[in-house]
C-alpha positions in Angstrom: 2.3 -4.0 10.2 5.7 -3.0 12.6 7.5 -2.7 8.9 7.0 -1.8 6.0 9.1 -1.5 3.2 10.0 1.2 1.0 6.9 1.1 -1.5 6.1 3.7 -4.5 4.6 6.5 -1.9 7.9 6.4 0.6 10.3 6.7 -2.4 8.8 9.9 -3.9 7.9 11.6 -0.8 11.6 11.5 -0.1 12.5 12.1 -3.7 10.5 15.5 -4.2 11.7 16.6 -0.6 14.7 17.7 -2.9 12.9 18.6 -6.4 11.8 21.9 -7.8 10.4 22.0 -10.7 7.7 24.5 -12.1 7.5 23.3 -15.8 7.9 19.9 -17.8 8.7 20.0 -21.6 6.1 18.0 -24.2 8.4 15.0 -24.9 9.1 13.8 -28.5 6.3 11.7 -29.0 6.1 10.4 -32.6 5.9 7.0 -32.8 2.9 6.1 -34.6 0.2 8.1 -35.8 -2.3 5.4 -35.6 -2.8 5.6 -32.0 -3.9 9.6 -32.2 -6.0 8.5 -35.4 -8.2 5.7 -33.2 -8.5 8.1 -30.6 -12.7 8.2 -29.5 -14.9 9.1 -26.9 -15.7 5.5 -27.2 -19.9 5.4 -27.5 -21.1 6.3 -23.9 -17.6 5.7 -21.7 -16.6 9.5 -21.7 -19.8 9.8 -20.2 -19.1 7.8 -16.8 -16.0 10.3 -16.3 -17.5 13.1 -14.4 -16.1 15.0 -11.5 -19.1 14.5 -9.4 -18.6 10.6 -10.1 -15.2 10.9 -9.2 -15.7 12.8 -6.1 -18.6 10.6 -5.2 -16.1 7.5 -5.0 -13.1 9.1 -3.4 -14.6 10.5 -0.8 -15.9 7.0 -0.1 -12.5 5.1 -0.4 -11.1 7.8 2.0 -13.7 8.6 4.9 -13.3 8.4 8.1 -15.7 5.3 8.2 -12.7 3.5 6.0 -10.5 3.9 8.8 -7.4 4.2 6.7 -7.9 0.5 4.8 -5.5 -0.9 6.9 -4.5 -4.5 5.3 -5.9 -7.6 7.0 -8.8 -4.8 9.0 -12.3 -5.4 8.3 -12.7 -2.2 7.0 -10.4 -2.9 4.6 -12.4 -5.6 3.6 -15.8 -3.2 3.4 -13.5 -1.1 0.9 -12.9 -4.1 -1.2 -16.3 -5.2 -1.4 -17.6 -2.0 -2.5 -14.6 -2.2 -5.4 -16.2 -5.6 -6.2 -19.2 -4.1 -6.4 -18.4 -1.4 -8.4 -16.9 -3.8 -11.0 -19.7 -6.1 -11.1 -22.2 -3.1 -11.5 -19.4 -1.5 -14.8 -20.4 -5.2 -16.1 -17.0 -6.8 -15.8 -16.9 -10.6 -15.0 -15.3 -12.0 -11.7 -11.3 -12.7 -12.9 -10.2 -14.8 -9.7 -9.7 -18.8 -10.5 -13.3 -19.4 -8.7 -15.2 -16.9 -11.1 -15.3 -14.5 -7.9 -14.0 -10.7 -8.2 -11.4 -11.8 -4.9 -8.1 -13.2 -6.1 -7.5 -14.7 -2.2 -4.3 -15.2 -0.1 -4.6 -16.9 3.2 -2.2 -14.7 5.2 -1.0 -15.4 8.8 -2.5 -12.8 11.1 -1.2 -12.2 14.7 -2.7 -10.9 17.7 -1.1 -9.8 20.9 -2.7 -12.1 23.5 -5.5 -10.2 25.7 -4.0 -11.6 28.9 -2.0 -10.1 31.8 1.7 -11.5 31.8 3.0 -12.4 35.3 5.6 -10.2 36.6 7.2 -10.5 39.8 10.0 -9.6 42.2 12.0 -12.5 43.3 9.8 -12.6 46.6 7.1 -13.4 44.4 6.1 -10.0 45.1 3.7 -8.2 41.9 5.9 -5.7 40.0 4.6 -2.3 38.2 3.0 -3.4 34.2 0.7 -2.0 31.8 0.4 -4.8 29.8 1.9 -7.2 26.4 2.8 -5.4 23.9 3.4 -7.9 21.8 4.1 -11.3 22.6 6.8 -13.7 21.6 7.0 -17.0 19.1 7.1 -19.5 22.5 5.3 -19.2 26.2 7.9 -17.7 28.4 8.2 -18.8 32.0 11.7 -16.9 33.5 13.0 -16.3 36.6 16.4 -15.2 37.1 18.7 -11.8 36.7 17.2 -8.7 34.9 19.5 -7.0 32.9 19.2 -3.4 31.8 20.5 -1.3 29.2 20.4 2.3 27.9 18.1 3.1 25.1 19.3 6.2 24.1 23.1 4.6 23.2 23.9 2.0 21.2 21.7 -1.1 21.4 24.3 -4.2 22.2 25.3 -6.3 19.4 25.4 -9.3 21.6 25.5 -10.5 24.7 22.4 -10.0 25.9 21.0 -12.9 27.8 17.2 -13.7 29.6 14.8 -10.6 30.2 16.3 -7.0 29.7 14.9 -3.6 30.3 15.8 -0.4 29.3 13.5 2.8 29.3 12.1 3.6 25.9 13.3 7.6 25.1 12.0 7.5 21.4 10.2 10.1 20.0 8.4 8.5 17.1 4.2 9.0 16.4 2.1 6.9 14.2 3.2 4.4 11.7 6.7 5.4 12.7 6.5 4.5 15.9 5.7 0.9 15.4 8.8 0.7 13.6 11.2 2.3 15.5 10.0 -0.1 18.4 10.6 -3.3 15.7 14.1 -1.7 14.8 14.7 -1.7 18.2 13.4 -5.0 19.3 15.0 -6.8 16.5 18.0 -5.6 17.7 17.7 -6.8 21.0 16.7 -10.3 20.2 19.6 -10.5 17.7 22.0 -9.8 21.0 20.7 -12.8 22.6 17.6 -11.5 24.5 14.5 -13.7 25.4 12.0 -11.1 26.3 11.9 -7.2 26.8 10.7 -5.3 29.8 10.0 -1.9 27.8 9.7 1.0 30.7 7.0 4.1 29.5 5.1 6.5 31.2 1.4 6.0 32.3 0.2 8.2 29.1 2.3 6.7 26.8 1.3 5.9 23.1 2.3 2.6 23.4 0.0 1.9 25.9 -2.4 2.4 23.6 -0.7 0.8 21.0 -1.0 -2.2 22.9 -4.9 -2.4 23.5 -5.1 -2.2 20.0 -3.2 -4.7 19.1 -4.9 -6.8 21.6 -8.1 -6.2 19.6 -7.0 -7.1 16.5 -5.3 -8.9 14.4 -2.9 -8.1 11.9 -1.1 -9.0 9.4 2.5 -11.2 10.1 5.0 -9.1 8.7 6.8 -11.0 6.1 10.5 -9.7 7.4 11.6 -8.2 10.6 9.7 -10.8 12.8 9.3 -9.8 17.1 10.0 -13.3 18.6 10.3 -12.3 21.8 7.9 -10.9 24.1 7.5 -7.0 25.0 6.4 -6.2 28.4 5.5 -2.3 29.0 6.2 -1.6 32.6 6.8 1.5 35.0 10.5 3.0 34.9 10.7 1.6 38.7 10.2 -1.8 37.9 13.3 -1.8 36.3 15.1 -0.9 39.8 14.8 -5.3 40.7 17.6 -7.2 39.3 15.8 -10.3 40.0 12.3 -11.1 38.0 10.1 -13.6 37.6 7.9 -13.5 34.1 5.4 -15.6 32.4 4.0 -14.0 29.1 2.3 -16.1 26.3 3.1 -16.1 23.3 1.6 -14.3 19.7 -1.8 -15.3 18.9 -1.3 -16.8 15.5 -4.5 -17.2 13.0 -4.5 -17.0 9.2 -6.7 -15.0 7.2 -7.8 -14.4 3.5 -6.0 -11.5 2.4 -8.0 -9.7 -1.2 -7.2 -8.7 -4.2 -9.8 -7.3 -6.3 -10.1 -8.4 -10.0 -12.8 -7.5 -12.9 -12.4 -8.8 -16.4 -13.8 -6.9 -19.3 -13.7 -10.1 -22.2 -12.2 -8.9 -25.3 -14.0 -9.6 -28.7 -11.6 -10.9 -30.6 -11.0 -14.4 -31.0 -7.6 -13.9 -31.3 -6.8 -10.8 -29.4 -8.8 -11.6 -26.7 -6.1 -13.8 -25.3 -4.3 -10.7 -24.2 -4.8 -8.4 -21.8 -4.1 -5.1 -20.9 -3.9 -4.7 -16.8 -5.1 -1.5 -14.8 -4.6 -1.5 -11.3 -3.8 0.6 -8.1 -3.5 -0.4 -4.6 -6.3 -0.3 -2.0 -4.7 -0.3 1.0 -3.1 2.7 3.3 -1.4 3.0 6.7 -5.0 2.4 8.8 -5.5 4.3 12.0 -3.0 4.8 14.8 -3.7 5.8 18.6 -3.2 8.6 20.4 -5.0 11.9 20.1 -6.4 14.1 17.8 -7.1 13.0 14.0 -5.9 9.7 14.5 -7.1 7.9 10.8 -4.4 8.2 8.0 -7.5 8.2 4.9 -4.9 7.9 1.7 -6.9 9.8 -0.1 -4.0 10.6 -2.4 -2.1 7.9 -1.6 -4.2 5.5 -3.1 -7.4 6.3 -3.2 -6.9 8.4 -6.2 -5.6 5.3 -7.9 -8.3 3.4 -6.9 -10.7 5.7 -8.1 -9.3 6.0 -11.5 -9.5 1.9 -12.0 -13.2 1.9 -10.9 -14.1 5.1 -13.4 -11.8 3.6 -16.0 -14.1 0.3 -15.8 -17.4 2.1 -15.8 -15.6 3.9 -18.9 -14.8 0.7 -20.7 -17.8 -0.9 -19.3 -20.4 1.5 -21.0 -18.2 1.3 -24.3 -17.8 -0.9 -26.9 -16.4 -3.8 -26.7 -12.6 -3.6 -27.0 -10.8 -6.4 -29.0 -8.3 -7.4 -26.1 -9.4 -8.7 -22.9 -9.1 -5.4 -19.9 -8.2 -6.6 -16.6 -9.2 -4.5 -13.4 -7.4 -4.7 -10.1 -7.0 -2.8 -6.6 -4.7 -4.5 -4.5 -3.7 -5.3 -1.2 -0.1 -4.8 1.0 1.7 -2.1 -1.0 2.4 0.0 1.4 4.3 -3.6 3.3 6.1 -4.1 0.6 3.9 -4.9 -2.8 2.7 -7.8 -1.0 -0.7 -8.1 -3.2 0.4 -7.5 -6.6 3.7 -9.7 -5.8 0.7 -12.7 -4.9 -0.9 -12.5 -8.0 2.3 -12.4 -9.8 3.0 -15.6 -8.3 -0.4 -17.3 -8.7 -2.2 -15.2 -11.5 -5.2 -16.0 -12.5 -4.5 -15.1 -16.4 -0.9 -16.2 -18.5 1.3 -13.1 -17.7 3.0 -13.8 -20.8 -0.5 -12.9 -22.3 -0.8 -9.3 -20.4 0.9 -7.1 -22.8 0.9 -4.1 -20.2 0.0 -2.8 -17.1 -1.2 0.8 -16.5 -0.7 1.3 -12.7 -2.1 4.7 -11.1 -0.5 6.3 -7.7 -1.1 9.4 -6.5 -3.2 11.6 -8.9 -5.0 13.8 -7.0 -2.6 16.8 -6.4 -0.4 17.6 -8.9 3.5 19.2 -9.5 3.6 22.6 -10.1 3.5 23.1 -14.0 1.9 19.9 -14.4 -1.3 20.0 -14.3 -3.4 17.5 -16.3 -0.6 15.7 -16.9 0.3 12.4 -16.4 4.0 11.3 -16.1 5.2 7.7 -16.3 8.1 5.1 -14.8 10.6 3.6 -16.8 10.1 5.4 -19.2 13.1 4.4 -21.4 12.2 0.8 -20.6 9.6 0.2 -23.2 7.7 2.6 -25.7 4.1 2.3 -23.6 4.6 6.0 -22.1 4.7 7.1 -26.0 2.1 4.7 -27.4 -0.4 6.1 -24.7 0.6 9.4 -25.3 0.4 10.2 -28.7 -3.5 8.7 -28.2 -3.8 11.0 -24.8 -2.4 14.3 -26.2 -4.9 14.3 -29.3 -7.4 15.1 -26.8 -4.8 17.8 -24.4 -3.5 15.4 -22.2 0.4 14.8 -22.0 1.7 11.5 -21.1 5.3 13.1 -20.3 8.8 11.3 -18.8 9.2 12.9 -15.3 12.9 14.3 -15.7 14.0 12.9 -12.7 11.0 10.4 -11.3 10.5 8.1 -14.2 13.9 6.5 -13.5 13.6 6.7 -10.2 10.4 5.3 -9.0 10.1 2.2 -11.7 10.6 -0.3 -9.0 9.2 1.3 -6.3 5.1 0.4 -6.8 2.7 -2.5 -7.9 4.1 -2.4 -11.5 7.9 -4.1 -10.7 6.1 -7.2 -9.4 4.9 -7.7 -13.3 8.5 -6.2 -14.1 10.0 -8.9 -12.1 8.2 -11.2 -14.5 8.3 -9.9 -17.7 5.6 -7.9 -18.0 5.9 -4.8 -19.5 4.3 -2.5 -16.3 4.8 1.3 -15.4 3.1 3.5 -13.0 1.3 6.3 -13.9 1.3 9.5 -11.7 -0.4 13.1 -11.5 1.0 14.0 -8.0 3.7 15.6 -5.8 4.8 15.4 -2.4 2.5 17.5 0.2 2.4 18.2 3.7 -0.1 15.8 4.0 1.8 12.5 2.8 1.4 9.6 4.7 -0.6 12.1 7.4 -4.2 12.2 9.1 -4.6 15.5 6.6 -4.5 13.2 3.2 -8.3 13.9 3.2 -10.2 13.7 -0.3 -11.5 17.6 0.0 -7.9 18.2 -0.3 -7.4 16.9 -4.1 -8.0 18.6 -6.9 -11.1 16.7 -8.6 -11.3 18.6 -11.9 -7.3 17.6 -12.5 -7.9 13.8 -11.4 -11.0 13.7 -13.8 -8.9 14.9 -16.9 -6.1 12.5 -15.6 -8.5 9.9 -16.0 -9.9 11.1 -19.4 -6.2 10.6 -20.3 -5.9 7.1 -19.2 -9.0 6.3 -21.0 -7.8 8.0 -24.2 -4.4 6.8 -24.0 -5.1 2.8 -23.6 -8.0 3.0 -26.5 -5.2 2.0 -29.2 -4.0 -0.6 -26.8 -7.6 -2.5 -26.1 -8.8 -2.5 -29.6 -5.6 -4.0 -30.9 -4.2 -1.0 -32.9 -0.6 -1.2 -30.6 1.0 -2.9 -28.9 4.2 -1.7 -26.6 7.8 -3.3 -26.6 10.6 -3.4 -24.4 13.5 -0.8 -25.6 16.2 -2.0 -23.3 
């Protein structure tokens, strides 16, 4: 939770920071005209994508209740069992190796222990504190010199030995400032330190920060580990060169981190073996402290993902049945650095060399100017799925395009490169653009444009017929 790496979201917020484009040219799509041929409203599935449908599910997936899906919180959990639930109601079949709809990772969670650490002058008298901020991998029990160092200038590269202190002068809010404070702290016990005295105000985020993390667990961040323990303490505490500290160490549990997977069977005895993957990530930033709006909902970023692989299976669900096998999944840690879709990747629960593509949505809901109700790709010049899809798609008026600068640029930067990675042909399909709200409290669901996701996902549904009944199938051009 301190860091997160860069996923699919970070990557093109900073990309379209510097991007201005108003129009996108139809791309030369002639491949095949079998897909546009095959192209069907599929019995009843047209009928289950409906903008009140839609809306009805997004603005579940990012209410306040949700409290930003934070990975490893329980209400991340609540938004994963209503995905199960919605797959298990479209008719699909549990796809984990139990049978279940939860493809599980036991995950180690930590939790900053509840406890007041022991701080002391060296006459034992009680020194200034507002508590662990996090604690370290060992019990600490020091006494001995305090040494303290600026903040503001250069943290030391080494030679920093026992307790230090220095007065934090950062400026970060949020998500950011957990990791500026990991930044720092790694850092610090890189230089030799065994434990940081941190000096705040009395109304200081972190304060708050630190209750919270008291509360509740979280998930161990996979790089960028705090091994030492953070004290928060009054700037005047930091006046005695001579401490005594005892501070416990990290509360360390583990706990079953969830994927969510549906399996439509395929009919055919033969093509059935394959699969064609959808999936999207669940998970978002969670809530931070302080005042004010203080839940970061995702509604873009991914609920609208989300939302399309739940319509898409009600779609394919209420159709019939397509001669490959469909595969469903929302999952978890994206936004840490794929974490979820780089589990099942590891452990899958069906023969990757049997999925012959994934379609992954991010960020739908608000489109590029000039691009409305219509869907660009990533990679697009790595395999010849973006054309298949869209000769299907644009039969009905919906353009599966190559982004002229974003299809390059954001092909390893969501779920899909963990298939990449192993073989897989895998893209990620988008609808959005940056926004003010990006990664903000104001990435509400009221703020999406609900008649342009639904066509989006009309496209998807068009676009990936050829592909489940066996009519296609995509190959790698590079």
């Amino acid at each position: 939770m301190l860091a997160r790496c860069y996923s699919y979201s970070a990557l093109l917020a900073a990309s379209l920071i510097c991007s201005n484009h108003t129009s996108f040219a139809r791309q030369d799509t002639s491949v095949t005209n079998v897909a546009a041929t095959a192209v069907s409203d599929k019995d009843n599935g047209l009928e289950q994508i409906t903008e009140g449908r839609v809306t009805g599910t997004i603005s579940f997936l990012a209410s306040d209740e949700l409290a930003g899906r934070g990975t490893g919180t329980n209400e991340f959990n609540i938004a994963a069992a209503y995905v199960a639930a919605r797959f298990r109601g479209a008719g699909l079949v549990g796809g984990a190796a139990d049978g279940g709809y939860y493809h599980e990772t036991l995950k180690r969670s930590i939790r900053t222990p509840n406890v007041l650490a022991t701080l002391e002058s060296a006459d034992s008298s009680p020194l200034e504190q507002f508590g662990l901020l996090s604690g370290g991998e060992q019990d600490v029990n020091y006494s001995g010199e305090l040494t303290v160092f600026d903040f503001a200038s250069e943290i030391p590269e080494s030679g920093l030995q026992g307790i230090v202190g220095t007065v934090y002068s950062g400026d970060a809010r949020g998500p950011r400032l957990a990791s500026q404070i990991t930044r720092m702290v790694n850092k610090v016990q890189a230089a030799g330190a065994k434990g940081l005295l941190l000096a705040v105000s009395a109304d200081s985020e972190l304060i708050a920060l630190a209750k919270q993390w008291q509360e509740k667990s979280r998930p161990e961040p996979t790089q960028s580990k705090i091994a030492i323990p953070i004290l928060l303490v009054s700037e005047k505490t930091l006046t005695n060169r001579n401490i005594k500290l005892k501070a416990p160490s990290t509360i360390v549990s583990e706990s079953p981190m969830r994927n969510v997977i549906g399996i439509i069977p395929g009919s055919d005895p033969v093509l059935s073996k394959e699969a064609i993957l959808f999936s999207a990530h669940l998970d978002h930033l969670g809530a931070r402290v302080g005042p004010g709006d203080t839940i970061f909902n995702g509604a873009d970023d991914d609920a609208s993902g989300v939302t399309a692989v739940v319509t898409l299976a009600d779609a394919f669900g209420a159709s019939k049945k397509p001669k490959r096998t469909l595969m469903f999944m929302a999952f978890w840690g994206e936004e840490s650095g794929l974490l979820g879709s780089k589990q099942f990747a590891a452990t899958p629960t069906w023969p990757l060399d049997k999925i012959i593509a994934n379609v992954n949505i991010e960020m739908i809901g608000r489109p590029e100017a000039g691009a409305r109700n219509k869907i660009w790709m990533t990679g697009w010049n790595e395999s010849n799925l973006g054309k298949l899809m869209n000769e299907a798609s644009s039969a009905k008026g919906i353009d599966i395009f190559e982004h002229p600068k974003f299809s390059a640029q954001l092909y390893r930067a969501s779920d899909n490169y963990s298939f990449v990675e192993k073989g897989v042909i895998a893209h990620s399909f988008s609808a959005g653009s940056l926004h003010a709200d990006y990664h903000q409290p104001d990435d509400e669901w009221d703020r999406l444009e609900i008649p342009h996701m639904t066509r989006v996902i009309e496209g998807l549904f068009y676009g990936s017929q050829p592909l489940a009944d066996g009519l296609v199938t995509p190959i790698k051009q590079k």
